[in-house]
C-alpha positions as CSV (number, residue, x, y, z in Angstrom):
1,X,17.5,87.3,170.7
2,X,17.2,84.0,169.3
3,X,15.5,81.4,169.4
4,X,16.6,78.1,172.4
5,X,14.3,75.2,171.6
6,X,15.6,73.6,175.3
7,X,13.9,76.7,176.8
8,X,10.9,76.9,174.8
9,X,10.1,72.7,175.9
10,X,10.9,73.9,179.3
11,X,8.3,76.9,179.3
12,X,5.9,74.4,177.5
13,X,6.5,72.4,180.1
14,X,5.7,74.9,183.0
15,X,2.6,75.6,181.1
16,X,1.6,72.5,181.5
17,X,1.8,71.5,184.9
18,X,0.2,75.2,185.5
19,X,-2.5,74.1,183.5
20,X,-3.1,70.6,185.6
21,X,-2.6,72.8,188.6
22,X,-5.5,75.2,187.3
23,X,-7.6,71.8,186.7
24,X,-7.0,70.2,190.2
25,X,-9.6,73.2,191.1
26,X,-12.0,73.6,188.9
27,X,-15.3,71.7,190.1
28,X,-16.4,69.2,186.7
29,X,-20.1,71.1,186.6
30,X,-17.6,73.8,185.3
31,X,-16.1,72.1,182.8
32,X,-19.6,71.4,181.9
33,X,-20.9,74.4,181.5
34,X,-17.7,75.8,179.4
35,X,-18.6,72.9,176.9
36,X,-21.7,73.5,176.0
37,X,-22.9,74.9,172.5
38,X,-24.1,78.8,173.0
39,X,-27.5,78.5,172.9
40,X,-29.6,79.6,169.2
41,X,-31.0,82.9,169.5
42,X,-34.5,83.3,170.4
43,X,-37.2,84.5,169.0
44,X,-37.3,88.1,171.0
45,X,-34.1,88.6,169.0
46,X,-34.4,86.9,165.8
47,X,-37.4,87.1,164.3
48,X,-38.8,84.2,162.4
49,X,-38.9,84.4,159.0
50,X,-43.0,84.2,158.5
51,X,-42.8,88.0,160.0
52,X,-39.9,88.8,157.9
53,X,-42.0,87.7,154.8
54,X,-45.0,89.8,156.2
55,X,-43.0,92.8,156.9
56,X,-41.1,92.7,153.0
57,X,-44.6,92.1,151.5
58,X,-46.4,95.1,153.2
59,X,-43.2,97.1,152.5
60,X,-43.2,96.4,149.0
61,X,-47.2,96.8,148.7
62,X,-46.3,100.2,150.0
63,X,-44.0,100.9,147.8
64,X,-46.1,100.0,145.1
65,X,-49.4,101.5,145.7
66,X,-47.3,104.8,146.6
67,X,-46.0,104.9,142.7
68,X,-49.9,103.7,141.2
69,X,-51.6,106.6,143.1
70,X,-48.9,110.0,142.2
């Protein structure tokens, strides 16, 4: 097998009308949607950091007052 750079322009081609073929098709509210950023996550799944602070400082309060007391 080696490589034939007449077939390989020749496949790039093909992809490429394929590709304007695939495009003729597809509605623009589609390309739309495809281009948009993902959206950041929310809140139900990332908590904010306030609570993270809360959560580390009771933790380590814990932690603490369960070495001061045995």
């Amino acid at each position: 097998m080696y490589f034939d750079p007449a077939r390989s322009s020749s496949l790039s081609a093909s992809l490429y009308q394929l590709t304007l073929a695939v495009e003729e098709h597809i509605h623009p509210e589609r390309w739309e949607i495809i281009s948009r950023h993902p959206p950041p996550p929310t809140p139900a799944t990332f908590p904010s950091t306030g609570i993270l602070r809360a959560f580390l400082l009771v933790v380590s309060v814990l932690f603490v007052w369960s070495f001061a007391f045995h």
